[in-house]
C-alpha positions as CSV (number, residue, x, y, z in Angstrom):
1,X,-10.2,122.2,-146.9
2,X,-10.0,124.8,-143.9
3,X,-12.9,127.1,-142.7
4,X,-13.3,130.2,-144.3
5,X,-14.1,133.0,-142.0
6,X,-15.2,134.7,-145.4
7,X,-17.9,132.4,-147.1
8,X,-20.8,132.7,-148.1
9,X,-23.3,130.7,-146.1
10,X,-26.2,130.2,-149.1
11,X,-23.4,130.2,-152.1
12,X,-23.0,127.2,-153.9
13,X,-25.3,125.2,-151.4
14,X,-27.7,122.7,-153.7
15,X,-31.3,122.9,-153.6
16,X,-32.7,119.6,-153.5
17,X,-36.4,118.6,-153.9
18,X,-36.1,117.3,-149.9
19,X,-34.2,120.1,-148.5
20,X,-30.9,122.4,-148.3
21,X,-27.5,120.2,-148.8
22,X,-25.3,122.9,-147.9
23,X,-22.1,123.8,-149.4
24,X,-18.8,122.3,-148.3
25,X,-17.3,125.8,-146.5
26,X,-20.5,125.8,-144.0
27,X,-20.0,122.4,-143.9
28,X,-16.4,122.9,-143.0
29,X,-17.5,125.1,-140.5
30,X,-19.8,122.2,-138.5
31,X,-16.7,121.1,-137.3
32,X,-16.7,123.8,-134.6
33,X,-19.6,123.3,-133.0
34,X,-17.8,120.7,-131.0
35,X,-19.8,119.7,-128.5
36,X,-22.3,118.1,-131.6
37,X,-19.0,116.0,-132.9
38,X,-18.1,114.7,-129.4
39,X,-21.7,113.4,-128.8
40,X,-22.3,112.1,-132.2
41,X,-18.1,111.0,-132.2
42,X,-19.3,109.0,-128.9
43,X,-22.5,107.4,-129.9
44,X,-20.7,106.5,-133.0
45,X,-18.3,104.2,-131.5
46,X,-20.5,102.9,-129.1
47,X,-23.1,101.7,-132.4
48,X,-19.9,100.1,-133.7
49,X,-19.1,98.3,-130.4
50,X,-22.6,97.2,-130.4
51,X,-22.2,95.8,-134.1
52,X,-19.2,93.9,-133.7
53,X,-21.2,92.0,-130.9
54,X,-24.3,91.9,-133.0
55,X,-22.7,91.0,-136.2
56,X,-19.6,88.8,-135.0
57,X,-19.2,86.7,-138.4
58,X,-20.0,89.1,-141.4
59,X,-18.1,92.3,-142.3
60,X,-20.4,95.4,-141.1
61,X,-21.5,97.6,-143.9
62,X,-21.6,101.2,-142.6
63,X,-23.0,104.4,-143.9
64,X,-22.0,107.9,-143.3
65,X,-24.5,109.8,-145.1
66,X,-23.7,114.3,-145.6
67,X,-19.8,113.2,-144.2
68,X,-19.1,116.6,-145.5
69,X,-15.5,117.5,-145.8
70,X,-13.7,116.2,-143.0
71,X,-15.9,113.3,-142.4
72,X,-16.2,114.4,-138.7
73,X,-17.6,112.0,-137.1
74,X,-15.6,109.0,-138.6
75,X,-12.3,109.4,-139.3
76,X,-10.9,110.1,-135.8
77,X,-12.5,106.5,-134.9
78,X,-11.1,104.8,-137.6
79,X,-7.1,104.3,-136.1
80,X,-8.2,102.1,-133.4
81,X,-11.0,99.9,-135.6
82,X,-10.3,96.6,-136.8
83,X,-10.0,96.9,-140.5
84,X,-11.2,93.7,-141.7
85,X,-14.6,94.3,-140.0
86,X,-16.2,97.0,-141.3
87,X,-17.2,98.5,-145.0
88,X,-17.3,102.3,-145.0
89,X,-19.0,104.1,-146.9
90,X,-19.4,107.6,-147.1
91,X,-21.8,109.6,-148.9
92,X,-21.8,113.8,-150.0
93,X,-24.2,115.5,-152.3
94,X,-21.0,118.0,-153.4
95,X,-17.9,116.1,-155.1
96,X,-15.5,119.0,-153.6
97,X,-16.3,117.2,-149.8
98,X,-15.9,113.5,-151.3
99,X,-12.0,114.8,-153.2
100,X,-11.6,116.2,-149.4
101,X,-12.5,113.0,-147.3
102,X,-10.2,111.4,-149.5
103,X,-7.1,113.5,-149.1
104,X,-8.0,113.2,-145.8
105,X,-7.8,109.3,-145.4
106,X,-4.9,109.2,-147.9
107,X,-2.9,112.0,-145.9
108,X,-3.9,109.5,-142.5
109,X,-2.7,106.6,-144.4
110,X,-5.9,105.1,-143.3
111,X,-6.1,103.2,-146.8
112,X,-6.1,100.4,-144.9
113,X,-9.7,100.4,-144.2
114,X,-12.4,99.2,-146.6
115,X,-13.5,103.2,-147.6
116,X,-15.6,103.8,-150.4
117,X,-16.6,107.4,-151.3
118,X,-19.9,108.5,-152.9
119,X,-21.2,111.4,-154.3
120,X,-24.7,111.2,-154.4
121,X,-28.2,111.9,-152.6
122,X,-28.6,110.2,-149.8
123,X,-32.2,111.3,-149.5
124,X,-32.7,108.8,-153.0
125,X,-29.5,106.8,-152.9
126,X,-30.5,103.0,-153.1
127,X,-27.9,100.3,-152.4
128,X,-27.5,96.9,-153.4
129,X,-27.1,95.5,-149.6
130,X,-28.9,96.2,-146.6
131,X,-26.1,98.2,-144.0
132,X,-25.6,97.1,-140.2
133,X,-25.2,100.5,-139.3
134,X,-26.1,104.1,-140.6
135,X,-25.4,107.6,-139.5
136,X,-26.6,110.4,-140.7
137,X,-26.4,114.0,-139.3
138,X,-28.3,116.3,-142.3
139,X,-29.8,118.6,-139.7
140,X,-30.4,122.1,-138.6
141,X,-32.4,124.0,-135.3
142,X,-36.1,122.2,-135.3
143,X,-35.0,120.1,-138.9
144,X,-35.5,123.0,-140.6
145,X,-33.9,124.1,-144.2
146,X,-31.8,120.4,-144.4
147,X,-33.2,117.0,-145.3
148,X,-32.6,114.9,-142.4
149,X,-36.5,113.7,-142.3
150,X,-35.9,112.6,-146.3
151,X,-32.7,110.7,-145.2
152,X,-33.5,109.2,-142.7
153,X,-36.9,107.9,-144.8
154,X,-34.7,106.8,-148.0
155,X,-32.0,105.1,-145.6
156,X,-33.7,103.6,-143.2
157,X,-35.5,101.1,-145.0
158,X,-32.7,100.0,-145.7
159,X,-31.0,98.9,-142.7
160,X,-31.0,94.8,-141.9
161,X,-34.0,94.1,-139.1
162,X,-31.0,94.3,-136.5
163,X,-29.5,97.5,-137.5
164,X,-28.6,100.5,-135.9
165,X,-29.2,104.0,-136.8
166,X,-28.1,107.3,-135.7
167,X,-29.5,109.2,-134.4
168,X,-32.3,107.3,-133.2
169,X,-34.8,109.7,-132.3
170,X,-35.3,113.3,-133.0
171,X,-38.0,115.4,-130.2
172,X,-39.1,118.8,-131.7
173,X,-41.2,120.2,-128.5
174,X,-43.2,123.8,-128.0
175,X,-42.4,126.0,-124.9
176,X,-43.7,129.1,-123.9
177,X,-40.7,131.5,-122.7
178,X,-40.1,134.4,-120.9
179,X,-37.8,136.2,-118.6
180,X,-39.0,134.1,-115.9
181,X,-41.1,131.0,-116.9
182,X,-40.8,128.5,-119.9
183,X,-44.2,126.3,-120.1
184,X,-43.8,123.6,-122.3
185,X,-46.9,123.3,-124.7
186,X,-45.9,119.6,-125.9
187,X,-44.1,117.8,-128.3
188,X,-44.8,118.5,-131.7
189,X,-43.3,115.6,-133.9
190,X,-40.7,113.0,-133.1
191,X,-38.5,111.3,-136.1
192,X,-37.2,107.2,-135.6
193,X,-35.5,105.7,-138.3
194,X,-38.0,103.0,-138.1
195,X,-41.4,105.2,-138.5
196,X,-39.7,107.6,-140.9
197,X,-40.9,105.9,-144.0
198,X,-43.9,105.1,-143.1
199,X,-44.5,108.8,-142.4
200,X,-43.2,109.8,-145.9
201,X,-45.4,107.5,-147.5
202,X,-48.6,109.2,-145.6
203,X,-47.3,112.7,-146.4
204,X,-47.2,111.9,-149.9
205,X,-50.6,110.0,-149.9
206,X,-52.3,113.4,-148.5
207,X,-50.5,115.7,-150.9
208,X,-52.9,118.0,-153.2
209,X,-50.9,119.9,-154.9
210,X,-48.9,121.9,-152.4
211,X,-45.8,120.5,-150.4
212,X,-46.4,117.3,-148.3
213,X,-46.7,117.8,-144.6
214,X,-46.9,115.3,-141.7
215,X,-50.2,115.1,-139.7
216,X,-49.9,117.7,-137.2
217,X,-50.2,117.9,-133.5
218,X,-52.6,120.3,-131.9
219,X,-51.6,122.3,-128.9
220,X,-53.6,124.9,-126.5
221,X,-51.9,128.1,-125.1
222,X,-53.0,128.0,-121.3
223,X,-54.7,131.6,-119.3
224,X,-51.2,134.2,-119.0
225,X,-51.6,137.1,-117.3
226,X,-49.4,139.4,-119.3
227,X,-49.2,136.9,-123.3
228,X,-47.0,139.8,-124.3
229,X,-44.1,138.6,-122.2
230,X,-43.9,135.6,-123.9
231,X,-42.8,134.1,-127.3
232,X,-43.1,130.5,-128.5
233,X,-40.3,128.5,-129.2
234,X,-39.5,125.0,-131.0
235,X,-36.6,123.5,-129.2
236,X,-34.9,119.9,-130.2
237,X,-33.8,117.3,-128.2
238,X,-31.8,114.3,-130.1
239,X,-30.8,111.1,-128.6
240,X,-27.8,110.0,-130.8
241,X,-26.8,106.6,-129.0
242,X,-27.6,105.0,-125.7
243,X,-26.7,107.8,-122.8
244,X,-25.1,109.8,-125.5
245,X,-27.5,113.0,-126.6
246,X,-27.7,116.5,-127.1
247,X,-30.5,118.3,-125.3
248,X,-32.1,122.0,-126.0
249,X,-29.2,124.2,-126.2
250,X,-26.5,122.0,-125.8
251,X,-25.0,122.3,-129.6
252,X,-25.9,124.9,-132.6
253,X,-28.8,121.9,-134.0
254,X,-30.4,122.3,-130.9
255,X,-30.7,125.9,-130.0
256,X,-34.5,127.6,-129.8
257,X,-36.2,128.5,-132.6
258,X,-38.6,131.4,-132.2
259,X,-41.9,131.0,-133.8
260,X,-43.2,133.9,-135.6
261,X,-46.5,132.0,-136.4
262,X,-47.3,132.3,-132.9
263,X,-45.4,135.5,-131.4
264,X,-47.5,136.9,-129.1
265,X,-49.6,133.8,-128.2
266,X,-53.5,134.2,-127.7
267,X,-54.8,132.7,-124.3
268,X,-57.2,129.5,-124.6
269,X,-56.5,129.6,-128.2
270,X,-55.5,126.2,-130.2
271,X,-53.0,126.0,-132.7
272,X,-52.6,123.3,-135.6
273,X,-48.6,122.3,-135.8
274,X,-47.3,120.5,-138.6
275,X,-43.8,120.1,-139.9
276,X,-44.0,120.7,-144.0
277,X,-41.6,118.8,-146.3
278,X,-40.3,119.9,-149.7
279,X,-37.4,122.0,-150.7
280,X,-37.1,123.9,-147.4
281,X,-38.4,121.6,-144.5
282,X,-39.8,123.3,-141.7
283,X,-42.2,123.8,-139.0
284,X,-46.1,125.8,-139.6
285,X,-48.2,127.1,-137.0
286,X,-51.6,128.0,-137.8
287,X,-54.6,128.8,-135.4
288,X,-57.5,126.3,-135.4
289,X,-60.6,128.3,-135.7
């Protein structure tokens, strides 16, 4: 599969009850945002360093959950891996990625490896054996629209107690910006792999009806002189592995998001920020009276 300067961007993406899996073509397209590959490529390897130290007499179950078409981030590692180590497994909601990751390995000749393709849901898929290692990269700007909270949730509870996962943490912060000034407001929700379930489970205990939403963080727009000059903005910091991250800016997953909920901000006023699950994941804003 090559990039198609011509797709559609919503066609033929699946709607899931977690989030946006979206279609193969954007997915194809991911692989141009380079500077996210290197950094996840990089923390990658150094997770599977760290395993083969952690882990030196068992083979290392690994899982690449939304590998997408090309399975970025770990095919061009695989070459220079010792193959009786590791387990693969990769995991895509659309069977038209999975029959392209396995061209892919076939056309490589990289057969050689333990590689086992699934398509499935990695925000429900449950396996038989607990994995050494998981990464997952399910993500948009401020995790909104894909289902990298639900994920991280479903697969993260299953990792062994020495496990890794990537990425292993997630910082969605509020700024004030404006042509000359960004005040940061504070951060508004962090996501671990090892706090993720717990924080699914509470969502869901303090649903009523509508969609679940975390507990939410409240933040207090400080005296401006001129509010009008400013707009609020999410911005995302994610630490994949060790030194290897991408901050605010540095990759399309990270750029600013603009917050309409609170465009132009009111002095001294408080605002209630929650991040709302469901079928489209994202951030809500609302003034605390």
């Amino acid at each position: 599969m090559r990039p198609d300067r011509s797709f559609s961007a919503w066609s033929g993406d699946t709607l899931l009850p977690s989030g946006v899996a979206i279609n193969p073509g954007a997915a194809a397209h991911c692989v141009q945002d380079y500077q996210r590959s290197v950094v996840f490529i990089r923390g990658l390897k150094a997770a599977l360093t760290v395993c083969q130290q952690r882990f030196p007499d068992e083979p290392i179950r690994v899982m690449y959950a939304g590998c997408g078409p090309y399975g970025t981030l770990l095919l061009p590692l695989l070459a220079n891996l010792p193959a009786p180590r590791f387990e693969f497994y990769l995991i895509d909601i659309h069977q038209e990625s999975i029959d392209s990751v396995a061209r892919l390995v076939a056309g490589l000749e990289l057969n050689y490896h333990s590689i086992h393709l699934i398509c499935d849901d990695a925000c429900r898929y449950q396996h038989p054996r607990p994995w050494h290692l998981i990464v997952a990269e399910t993500m948009q700007k401020s995790l909104e629209q894909e289902p990298q909270f639900a994920v991280t949730a479903n697969l993260a509870s299953q990792l062994l107690p020495e496990g890794l996962f990537l990425p292993e943490r997630i910082e969605v912060s509020l700024h004030l910006s404006s042509a000359c000034e960004k005040i940061a407001l504070g951060t508004v929700f962090e996501l671990t792999p090892r706090l993720a379930a717990e924080q699914a489970a509470t969502a869901r205990a303090a649903d009523h009806g509508s969609s679940p939403a975390l507990p939410g963080t409240i933040v207090t727009i400080p005296q401006l002189e001129k509010p009008g000059d400013y707009q609020a903005v999410l911005q995302t910091r994610i630490d994949v592995f060790g030194q290897h991250r991408l901050n605010s800016g540095d990759a399309e997953i990270t750029l600013p998001l603009c917050c309409e909920d609170l465009t132009p901000p009111t002095p001294a006023s408080s605002y209630a920020c929650q991040y709302r699950l469901g079928s489209y994941p994202k951030f809500e804003i609302a003034s605390v009276e």
